[in-house]
VEXZABA-308859 format. One record per atom (N, C-alpha, C): x, y, z; residue in three letters. Coordinates in steps of 0.05 Angstrom, whole numbers, plus 5000, padded with zeros to 4 digits. Example, Ala and Ser with C-alpha at 12.3 -4.5 7.8 and 13.67 -1.06 7.14 Angstrom:
2
526448865156ALA
524649105156ALA
526449345156ALA
525749555142SER
527349795143SER
525850015157SER
***
This chain:
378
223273763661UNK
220773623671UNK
220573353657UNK
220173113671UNK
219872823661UNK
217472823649UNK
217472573633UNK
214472573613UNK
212672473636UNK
210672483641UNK
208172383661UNK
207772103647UNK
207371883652UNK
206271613642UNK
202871683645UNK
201771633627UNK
199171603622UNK
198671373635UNK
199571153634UNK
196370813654UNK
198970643653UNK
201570693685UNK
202870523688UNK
200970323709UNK
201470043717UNK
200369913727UNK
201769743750UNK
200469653762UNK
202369463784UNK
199669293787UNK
199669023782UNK
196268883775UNK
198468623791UNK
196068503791UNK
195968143801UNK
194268063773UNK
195968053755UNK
194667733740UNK
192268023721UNK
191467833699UNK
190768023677UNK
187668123685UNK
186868383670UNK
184668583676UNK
183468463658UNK
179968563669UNK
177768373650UNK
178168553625UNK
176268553610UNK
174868793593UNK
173968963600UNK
171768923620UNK
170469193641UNK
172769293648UNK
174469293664UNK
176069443680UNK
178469583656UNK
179569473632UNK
180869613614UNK
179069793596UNK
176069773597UNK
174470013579UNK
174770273606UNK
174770143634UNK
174370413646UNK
176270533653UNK
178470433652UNK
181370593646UNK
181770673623UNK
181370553609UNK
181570693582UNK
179871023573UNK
177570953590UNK
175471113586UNK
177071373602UNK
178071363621UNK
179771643654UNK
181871673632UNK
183871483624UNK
185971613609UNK
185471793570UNK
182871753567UNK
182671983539UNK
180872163559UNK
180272203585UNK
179272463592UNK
181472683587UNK
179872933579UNK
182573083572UNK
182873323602UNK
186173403598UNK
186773483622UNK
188073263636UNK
187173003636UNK
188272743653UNK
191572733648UNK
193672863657UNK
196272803648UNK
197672483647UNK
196772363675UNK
197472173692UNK
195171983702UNK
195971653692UNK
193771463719UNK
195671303717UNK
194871223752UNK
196570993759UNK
194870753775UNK
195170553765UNK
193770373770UNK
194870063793UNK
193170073808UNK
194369933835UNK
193369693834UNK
195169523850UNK
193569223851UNK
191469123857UNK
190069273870UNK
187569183879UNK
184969313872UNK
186369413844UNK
183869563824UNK
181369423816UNK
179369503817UNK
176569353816UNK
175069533806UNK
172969463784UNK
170169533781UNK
168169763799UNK
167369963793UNK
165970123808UNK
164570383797UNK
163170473806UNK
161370633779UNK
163570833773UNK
163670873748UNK
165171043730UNK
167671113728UNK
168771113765UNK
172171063756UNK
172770823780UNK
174970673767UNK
175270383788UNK
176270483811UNK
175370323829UNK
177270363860UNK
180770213843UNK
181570403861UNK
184870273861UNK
186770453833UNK
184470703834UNK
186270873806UNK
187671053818UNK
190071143815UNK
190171463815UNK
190271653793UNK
189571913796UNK
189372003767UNK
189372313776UNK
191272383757UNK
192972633759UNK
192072913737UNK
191173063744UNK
190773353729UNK
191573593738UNK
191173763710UNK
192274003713UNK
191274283729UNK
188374253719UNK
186374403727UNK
183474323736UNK
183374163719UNK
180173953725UNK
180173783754UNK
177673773773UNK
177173593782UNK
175373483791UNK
175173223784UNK
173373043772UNK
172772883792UNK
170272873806UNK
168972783830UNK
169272553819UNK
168172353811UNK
168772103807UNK
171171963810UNK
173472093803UNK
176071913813UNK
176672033838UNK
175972113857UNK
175772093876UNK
173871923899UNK
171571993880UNK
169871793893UNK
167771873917UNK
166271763919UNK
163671753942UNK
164171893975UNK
165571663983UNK
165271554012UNK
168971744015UNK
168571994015UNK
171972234015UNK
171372194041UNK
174272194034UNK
176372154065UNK
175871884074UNK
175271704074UNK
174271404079UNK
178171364090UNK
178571164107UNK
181271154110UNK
181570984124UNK
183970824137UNK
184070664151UNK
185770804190UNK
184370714216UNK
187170854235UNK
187370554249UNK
189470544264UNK
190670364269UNK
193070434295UNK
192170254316UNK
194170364349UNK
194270124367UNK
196270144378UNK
198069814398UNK
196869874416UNK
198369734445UNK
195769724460UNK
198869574475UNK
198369624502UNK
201269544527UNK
200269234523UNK
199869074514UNK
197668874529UNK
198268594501UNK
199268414503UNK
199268134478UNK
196968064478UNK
195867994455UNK
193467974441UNK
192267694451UNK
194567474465UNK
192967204463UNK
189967204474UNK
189567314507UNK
186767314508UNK
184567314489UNK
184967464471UNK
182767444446UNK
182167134433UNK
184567084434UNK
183966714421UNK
181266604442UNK
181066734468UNK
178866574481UNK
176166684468UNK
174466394463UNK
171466524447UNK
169866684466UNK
169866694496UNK
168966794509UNK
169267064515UNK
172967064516UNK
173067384509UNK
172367544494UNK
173167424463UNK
171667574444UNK
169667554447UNK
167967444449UNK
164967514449UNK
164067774462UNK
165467694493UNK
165567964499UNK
165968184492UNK
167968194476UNK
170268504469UNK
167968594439UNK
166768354422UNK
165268484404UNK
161668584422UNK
160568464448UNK
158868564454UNK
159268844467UNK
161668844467UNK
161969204484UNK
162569354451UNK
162769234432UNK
164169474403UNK
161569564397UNK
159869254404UNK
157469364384UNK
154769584402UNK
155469524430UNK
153769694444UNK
154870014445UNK
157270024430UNK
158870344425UNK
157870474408UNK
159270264376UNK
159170344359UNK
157670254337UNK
155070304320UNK
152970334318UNK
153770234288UNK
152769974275UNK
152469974245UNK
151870274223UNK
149770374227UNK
148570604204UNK
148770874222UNK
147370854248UNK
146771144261UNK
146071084287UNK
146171304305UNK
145371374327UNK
142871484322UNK
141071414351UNK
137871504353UNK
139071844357UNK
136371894337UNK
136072274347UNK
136772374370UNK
136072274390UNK
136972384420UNK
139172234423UNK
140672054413UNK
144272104422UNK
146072144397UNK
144472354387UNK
147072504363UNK
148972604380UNK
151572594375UNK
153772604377UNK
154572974367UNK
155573104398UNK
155673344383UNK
158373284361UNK
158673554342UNK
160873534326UNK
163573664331UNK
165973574336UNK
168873774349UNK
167673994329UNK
168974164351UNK
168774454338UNK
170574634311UNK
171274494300UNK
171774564256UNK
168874454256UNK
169574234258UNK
166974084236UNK
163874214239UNK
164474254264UNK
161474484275UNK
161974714263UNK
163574874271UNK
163075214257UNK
163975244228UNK
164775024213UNK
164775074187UNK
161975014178UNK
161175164155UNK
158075044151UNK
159175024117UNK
157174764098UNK
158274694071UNK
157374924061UNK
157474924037UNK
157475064007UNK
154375123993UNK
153374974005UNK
150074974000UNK
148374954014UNK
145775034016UNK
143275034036UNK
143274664039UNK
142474654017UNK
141274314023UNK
143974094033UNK
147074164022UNK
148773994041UNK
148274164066UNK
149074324081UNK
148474474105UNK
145874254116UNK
144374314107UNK
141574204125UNK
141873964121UNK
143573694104UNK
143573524107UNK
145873514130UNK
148173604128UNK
150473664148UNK
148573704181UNK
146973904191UNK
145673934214UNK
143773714219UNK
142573504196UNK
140673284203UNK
141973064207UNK
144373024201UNK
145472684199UNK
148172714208UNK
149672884213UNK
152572874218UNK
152972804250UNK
152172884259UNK
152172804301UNK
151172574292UNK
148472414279UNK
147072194284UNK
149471984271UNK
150972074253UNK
152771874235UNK
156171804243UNK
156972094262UNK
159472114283UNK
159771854295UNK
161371674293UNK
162571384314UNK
160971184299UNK
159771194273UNK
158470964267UNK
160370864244UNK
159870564240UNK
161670484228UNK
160070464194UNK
158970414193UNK
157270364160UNK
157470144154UNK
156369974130UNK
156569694118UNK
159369754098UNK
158569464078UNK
160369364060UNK
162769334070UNK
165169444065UNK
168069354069UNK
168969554097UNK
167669684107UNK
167969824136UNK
167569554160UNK
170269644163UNK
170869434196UNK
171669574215UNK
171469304244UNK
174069414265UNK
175169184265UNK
177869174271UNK
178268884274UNK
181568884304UNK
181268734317UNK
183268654340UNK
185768424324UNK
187468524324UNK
189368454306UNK
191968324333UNK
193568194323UNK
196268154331UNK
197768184318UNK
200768264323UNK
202068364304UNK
204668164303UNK
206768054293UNK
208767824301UNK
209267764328UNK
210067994345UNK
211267944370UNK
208267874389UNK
206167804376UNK
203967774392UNK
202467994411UNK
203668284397UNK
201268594416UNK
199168584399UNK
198368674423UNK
195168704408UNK
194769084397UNK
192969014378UNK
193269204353UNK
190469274352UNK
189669474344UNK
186269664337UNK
187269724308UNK
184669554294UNK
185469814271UNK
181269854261UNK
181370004248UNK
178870174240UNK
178770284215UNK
176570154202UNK
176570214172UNK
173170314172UNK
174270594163UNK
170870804151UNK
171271054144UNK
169571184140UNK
169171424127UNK
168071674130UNK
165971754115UNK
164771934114UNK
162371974111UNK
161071704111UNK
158071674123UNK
156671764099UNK
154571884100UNK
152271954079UNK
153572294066UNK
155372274090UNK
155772564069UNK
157372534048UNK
160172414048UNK
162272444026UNK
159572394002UNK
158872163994UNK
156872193975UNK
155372383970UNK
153272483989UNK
152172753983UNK
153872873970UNK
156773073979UNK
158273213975UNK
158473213942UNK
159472903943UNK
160372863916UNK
157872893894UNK
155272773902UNK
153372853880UNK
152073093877UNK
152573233902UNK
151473533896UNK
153673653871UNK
155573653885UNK
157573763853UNK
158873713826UNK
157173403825UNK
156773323803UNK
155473463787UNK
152473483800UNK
149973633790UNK
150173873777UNK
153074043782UNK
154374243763UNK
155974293755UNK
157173993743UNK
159274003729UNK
159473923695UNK
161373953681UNK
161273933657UNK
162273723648UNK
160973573633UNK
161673353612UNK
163773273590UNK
165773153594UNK
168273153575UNK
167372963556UNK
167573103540UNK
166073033508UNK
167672743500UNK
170272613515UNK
171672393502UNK
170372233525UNK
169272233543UNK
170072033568UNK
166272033576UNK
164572323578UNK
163372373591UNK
163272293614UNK
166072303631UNK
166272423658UNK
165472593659UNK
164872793686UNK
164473043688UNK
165773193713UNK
166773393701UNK
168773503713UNK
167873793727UNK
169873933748UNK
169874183752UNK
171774373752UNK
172174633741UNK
174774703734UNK
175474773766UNK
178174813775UNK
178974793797UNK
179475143802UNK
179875253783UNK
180075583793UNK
177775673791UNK
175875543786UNK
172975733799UNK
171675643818UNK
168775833827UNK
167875873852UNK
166175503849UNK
165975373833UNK
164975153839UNK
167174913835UNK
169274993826UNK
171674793842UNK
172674883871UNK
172675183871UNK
173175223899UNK
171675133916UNK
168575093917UNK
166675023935UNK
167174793931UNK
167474563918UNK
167774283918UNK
170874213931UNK
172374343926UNK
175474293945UNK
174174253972UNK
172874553978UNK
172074674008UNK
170474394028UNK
169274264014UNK
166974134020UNK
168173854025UNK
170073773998UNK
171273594009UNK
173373514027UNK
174973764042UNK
175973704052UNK
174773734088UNK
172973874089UNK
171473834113UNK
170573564111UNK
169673434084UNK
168973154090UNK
171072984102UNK
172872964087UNK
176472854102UNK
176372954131UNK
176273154138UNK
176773164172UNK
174673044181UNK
171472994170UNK
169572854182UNK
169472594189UNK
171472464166UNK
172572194162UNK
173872104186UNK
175872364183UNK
178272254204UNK
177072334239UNK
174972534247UNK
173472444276UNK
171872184274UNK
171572154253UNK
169471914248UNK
172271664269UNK
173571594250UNK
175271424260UNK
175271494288UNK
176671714297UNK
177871754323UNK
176171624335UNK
173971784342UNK
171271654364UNK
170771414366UNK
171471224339UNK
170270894339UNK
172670814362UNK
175570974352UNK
177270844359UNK
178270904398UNK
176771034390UNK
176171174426UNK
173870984442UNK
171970984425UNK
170870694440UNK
171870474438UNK
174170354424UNK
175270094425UNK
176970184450UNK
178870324450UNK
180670404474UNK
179070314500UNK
175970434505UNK
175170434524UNK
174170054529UNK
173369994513UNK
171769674509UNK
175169494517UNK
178069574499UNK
179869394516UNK
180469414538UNK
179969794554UNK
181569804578UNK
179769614595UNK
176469574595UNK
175769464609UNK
175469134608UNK
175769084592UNK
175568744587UNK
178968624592UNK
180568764586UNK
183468714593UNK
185068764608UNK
184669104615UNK
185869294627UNK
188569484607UNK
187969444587UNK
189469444561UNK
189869734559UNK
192869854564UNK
192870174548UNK
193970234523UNK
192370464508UNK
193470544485UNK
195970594480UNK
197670554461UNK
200970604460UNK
199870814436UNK
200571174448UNK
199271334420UNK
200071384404UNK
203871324417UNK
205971374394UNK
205971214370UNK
204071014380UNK
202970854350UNK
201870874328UNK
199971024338UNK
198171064325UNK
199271134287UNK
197171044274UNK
196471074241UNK
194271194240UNK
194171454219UNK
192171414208UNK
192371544176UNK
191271344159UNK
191571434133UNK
188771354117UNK
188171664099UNK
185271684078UNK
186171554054UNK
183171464042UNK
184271474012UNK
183171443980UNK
181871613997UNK
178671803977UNK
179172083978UNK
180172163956UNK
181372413964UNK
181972553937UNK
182672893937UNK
183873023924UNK
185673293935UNK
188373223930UNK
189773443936UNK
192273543918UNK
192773773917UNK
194273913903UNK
197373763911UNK
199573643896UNK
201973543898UNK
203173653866UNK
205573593884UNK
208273663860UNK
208673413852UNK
208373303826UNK
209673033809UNK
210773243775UNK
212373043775UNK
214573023744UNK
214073413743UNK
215473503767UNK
216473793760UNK
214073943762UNK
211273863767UNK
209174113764UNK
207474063781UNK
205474173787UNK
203174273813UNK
201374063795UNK
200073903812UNK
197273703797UNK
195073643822UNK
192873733799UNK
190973543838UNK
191173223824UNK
191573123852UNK
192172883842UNK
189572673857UNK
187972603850UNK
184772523842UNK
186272143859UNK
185371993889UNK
186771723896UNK
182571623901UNK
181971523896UNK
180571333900UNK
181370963906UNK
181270963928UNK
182170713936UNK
184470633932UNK
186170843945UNK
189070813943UNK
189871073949UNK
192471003973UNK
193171193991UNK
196371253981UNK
196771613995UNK
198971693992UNK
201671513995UNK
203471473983UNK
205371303992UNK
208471483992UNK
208871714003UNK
211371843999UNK
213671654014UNK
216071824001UNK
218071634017UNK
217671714041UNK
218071354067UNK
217771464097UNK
215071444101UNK
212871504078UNK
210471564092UNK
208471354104UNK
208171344130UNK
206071044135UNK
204170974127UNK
203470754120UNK
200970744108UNK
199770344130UNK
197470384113UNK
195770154122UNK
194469964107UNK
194969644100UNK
193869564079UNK
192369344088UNK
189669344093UNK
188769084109UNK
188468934080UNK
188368684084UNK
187668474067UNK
183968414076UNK
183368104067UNK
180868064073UNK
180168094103UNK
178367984120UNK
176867994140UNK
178867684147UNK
179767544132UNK
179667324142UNK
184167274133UNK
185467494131UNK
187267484119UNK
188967714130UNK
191967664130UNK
192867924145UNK
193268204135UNK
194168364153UNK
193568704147UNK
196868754143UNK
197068924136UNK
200768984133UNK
200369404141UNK
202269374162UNK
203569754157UNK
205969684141UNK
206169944128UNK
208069974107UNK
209770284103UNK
210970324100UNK
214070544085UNK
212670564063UNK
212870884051UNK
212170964018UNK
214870944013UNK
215370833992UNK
217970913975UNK
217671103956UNK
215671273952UNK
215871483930UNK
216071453902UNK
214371233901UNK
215971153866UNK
213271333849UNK
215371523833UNK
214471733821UNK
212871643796UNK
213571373778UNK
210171403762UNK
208371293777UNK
208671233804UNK
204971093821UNK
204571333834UNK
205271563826UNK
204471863835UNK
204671873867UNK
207071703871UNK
207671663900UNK
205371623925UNK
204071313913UNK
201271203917UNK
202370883921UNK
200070703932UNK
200170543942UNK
196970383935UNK
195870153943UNK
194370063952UNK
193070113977UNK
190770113977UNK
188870084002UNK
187369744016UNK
188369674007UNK
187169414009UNK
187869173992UNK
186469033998UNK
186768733971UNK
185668733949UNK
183168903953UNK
181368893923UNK
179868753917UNK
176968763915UNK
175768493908UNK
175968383879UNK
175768113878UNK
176367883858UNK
173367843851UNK
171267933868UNK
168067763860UNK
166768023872UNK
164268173852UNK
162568373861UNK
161368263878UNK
159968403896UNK
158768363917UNK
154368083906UNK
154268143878UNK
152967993884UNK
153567653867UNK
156367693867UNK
157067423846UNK
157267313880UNK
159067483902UNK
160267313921UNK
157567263930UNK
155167383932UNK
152867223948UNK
151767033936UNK
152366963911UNK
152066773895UNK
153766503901UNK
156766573897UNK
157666373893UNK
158566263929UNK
159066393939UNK
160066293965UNK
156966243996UNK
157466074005UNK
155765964023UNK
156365964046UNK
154165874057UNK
154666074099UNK
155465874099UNK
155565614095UNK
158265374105UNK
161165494094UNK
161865534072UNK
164365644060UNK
165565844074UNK
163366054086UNK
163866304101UNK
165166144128UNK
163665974136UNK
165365914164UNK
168065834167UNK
167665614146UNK
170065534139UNK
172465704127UNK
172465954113UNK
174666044112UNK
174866294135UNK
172966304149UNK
173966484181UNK
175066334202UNK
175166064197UNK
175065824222UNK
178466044242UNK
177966034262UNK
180366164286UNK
179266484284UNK
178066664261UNK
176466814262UNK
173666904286UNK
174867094308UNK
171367174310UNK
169867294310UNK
167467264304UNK
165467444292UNK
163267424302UNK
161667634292UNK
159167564314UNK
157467374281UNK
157067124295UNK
154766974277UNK
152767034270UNK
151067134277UNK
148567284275UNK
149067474256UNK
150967544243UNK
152067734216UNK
153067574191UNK
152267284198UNK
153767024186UNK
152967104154UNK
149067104151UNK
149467194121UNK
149867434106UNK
149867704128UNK
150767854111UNK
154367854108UNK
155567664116UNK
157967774111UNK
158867644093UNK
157067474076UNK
158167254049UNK
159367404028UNK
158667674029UNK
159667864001UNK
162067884014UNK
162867824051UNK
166168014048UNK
167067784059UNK
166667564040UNK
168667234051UNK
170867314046UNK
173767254051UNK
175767194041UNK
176267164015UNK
175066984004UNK
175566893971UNK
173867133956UNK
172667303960UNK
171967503942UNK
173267683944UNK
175967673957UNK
178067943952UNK
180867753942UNK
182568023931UNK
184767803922UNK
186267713947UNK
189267463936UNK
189767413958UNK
192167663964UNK
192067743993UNK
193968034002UNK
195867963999UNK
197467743991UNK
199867623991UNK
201767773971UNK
199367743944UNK
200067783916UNK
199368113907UNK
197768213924UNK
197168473920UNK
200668593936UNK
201168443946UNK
203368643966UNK
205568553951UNK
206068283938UNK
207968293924UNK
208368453900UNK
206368463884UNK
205868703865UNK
206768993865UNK
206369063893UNK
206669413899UNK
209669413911UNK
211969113914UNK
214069183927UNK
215769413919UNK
214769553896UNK
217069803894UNK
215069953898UNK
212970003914UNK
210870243920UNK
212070273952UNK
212270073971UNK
211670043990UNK
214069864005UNK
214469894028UNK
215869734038UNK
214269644065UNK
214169384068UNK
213369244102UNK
213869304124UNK
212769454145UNK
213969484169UNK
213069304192UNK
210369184186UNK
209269004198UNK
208268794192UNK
207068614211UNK
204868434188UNK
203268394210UNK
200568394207UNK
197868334224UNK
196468144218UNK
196167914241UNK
193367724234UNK
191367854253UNK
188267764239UNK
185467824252UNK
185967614270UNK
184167804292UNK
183167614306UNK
180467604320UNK
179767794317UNK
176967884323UNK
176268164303UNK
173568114285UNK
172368244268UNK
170068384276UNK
169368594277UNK
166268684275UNK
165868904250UNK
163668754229UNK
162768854208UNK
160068754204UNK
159569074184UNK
156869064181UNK
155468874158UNK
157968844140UNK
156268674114UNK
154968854100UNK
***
């Protein structure tokens, strides 16, 4: 059996202080064999987006994270993307996304029933349950704020491309803080953890992974209304052999360096050899699919994204709705979202150039995507 690396890294350019106390802080949790640290690691309550982190028995809602199963899917389309360059079309193609698919929720009378797992499983507790029956149909096909998009992409040869970035709505969080609420405190880190062979690691596995399939109808449906919004504005069909879809808020049991580990990915996705993955850059910057190469100390992991460079309230600080235009300029968007989208300018994530050069032994290129039409919530 190989030694496990405790905090190998693959970074762009040097970590603040904040971000080396909170790695520092996941790697003396004990139990933690393994973290691996991705390029587009950032700041975030208690463990950074962009970690992975590997145990024996323990598992520790926080490096997993909130918003489980959050993921990106992604599908071609018979049809070349140029029409979108017209402002008229897009305008169109985002007034049909947004009359689909809903920023926060659907009104009470058009909750969305639930496919039938996600219906006849019921969670682990009275109060997730009755939050699960009050908000899960209302939250089904909606996209949420902050870094959740849709975006109409082209890909080199000029097809046009869907891809869809969200989650798990109000529940992954729920999920995650209800089983916080009984978990135990690691005396080096005060993380808090749950042991994985009992009935309240079992119920927290259980829970989260109904959240992951909630994630992934979540996607489907948005992406079922984009299908429907291009067939009509273009006459555009799905190519399904295309299709992507990859989580990456998550915990699951894998084999690394010879032994069984749950291996704990917050903002950063599986990367096995062969395995597809999805890496959008900013709103205003291209997306890449990618090949895992399996490289065994990134716990055969990858990046999820670019990563932000500026928290969300330095970027509403430092960047301005003139700056915002100007770095979307060939970008379109719906204007009327102009100031909430200053936190997700371009220049408050890194550039994807350098995050992708970073992970070249994580990952290999299979594609490359420019935006061309965005709809986000901010």
């Amino acid at each position: 059996m190989s030694r496990p690396p405790k905090g190998r890294r693959w970074l762009v350019g040097k970590l603040s202080n904040e971000i080396e106390r909170a790695l520092g802080r996941l790697e003396r949790t004990e139990d933690v064999v393994a973290v691996a640290v991705m390029p587009d690691v950032h700041l975030a309550e208690e463990v950074c987006v962009g970690t992975v982190t590997a145990t024996r028995t323990r598992l520790i809602p926080a490096a997993a994270g909130g918003d489980i199963g959050c993921g990106m899917q992604a599908l071609a389309f018979d049809r070349e993307a140029e029409p979108l360059g017209d402002d008229r079309v897009a305008a169109r193609l985002l007034e049909r996304i947004g009359r689909r698919v809903p920023i926060l929720a659907h009104s009470a009378t058009e909750a969305v029933p639930l496919p039938g797992p996600l219906d006849e499983q019921t969670l682990t507790s009275p109060p997730l349950e009755a939050l699960r029956r009050r908000q899960a149909g209302r939250q089904l096909g909606t996209l949420g704020r902050g870094n959740h998009f849709v975006e109409a992409q082209a890909d080199e040869q000029g097809r046009l491309w869907a891809l869809v970035h969200t989650g798990s709505r109000t529940m992954g969080p729920a999920i995650r803080d209800h089983h916080l609420r009984g978990a135990q405190e690691d005396r080096a880190s005060r993380l808090r953890w749950l042991d994985a062979r009992t009935q309240a690691g079992i119920d927290y596995l259980r829970d989260l992974e109904w959240a992951r399939a909630y994630a992934r109808a979540n996607r489907d449906r948005i992406m079922t209304h984009i299908v429907e919004a291009l067939r009509e504005l273009l006459g555009a069909s799905p190519l399904r052999d295309t299709s992507i879809d990859t989580d990456h808020d998550h915990v699951q049991r894998e084999t690394h360096f010879g032994e069984p580990l749950w291996v704990h990915r917050k903002g950063a996705q599986s990367a096995r050899p062969g395995e597809p993955g999805i890496i959008p850059g900013s709103m205003g910057s291209a997306s890449y699919h990618v090949l895992g190469r399996g490289h065994p100390a990134a716990l055969c992991s990858s990046s999820h994204g670019a990563g932000r460079l500026m928290s969300r309230s330095v970027a509403r600080r430092s960047i301005s709705r003139k700056e915002l235009q100007r770095e979307l300029m060939g970008i379109r968007f719906d204007p009327r979202r102009l100031e909430a989208l200053r936190e997700e300018a371009p220049s408050a994530y890194k550039p994807i150039h350098e995050v992708m050069r970073a992970q070249r032994k994580l990952v290999r290129i299979s594609r490359r995507l420019r935006p061309l039409v965005v709809y986000k919530g901010g």
